[in-house]
C-alpha positions as CSV (number, residue, x, y, z in Angstrom):
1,X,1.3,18.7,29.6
2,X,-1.1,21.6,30.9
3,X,-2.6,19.3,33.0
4,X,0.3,18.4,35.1
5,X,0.8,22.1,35.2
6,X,-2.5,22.4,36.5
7,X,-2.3,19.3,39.2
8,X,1.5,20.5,40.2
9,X,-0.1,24.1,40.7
10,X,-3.0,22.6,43.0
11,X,-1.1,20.2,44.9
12,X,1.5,22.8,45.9
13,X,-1.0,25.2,46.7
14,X,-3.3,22.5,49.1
15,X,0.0,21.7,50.8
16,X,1.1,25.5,51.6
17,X,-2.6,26.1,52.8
18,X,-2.9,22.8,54.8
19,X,-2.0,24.2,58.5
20,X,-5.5,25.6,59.1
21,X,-7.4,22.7,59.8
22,X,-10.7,22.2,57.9
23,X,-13.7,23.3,60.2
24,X,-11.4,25.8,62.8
25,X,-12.5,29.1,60.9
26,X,-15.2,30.3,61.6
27,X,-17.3,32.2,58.8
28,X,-17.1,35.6,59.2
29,X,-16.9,36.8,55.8
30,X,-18.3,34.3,52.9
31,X,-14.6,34.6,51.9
32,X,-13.7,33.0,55.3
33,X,-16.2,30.1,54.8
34,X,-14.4,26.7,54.7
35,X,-15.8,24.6,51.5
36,X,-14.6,20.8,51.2
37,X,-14.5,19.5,47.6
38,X,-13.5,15.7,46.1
39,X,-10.7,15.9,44.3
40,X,-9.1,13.2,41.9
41,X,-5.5,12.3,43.3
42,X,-3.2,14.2,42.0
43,X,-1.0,10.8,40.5
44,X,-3.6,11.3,37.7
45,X,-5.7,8.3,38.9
46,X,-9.1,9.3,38.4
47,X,-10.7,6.3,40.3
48,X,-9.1,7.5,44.1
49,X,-10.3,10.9,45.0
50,X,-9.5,12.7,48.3
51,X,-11.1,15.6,50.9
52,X,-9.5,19.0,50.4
53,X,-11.3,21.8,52.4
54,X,-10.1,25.6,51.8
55,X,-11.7,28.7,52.3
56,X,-13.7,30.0,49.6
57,X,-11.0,32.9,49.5
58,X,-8.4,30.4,49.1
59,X,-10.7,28.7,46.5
60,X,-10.8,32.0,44.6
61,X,-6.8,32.8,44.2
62,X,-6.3,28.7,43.7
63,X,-8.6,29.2,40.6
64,X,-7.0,32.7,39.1
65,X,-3.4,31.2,39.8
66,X,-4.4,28.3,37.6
67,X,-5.8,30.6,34.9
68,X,-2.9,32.4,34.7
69,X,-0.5,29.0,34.8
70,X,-2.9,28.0,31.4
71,X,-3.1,31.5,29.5
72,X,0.8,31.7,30.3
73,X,1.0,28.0,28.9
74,X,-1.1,29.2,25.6
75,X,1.1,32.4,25.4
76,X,4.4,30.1,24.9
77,X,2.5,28.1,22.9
78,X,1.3,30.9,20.2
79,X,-2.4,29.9,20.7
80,X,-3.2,33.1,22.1
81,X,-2.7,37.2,21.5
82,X,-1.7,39.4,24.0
83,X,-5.4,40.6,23.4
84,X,-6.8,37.1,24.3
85,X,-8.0,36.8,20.7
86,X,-7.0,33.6,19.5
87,X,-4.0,33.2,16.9
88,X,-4.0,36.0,14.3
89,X,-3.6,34.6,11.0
90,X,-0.2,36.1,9.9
């Protein structure tokens, strides 16, 4: 379940992102430097992988939206505080 959470958060954000074409900006700033990664299609086939190329800014905020889409997926699920400390006990 978290992991289509996950794959539906990265798809949607690679398709919002996808009118800069790869290679077109030019690296100013290492946030502004365009990194191309492999991967796995998003249908949850692990054997057909594809080219996404982001900037490493758009990297970063891909990767903390996702954290927050898992610790707000372990909050409704109990298995974390509000401190971040695991279930309590009670």
């Amino acid at each position: 379940m978290i992991i289509s959470v996950l794959a539906a958060a990265v798809s949607i954000m690679a398709a919002s992102d996808a009118t800069t074409p790869p290679g077109s900006v030019k690296a100013a700033d290492d946030q502004d430097k365009v990194v191309c990664r492999m991967e796995a299609d998003t249908s949850g086939n692990t054997r057909f992988k594809k080219r996404i190329c982001l900037t490493k800014g758009q990297w970063d905020e891909q990767e903390r939206q996702s954290e927050n889409v898992v610790n707000q997926a372990q909050r409704n699920a109990g298995l974390v505080t509000s401190q971040g400390g695991g279930m309590s006990g009670h």
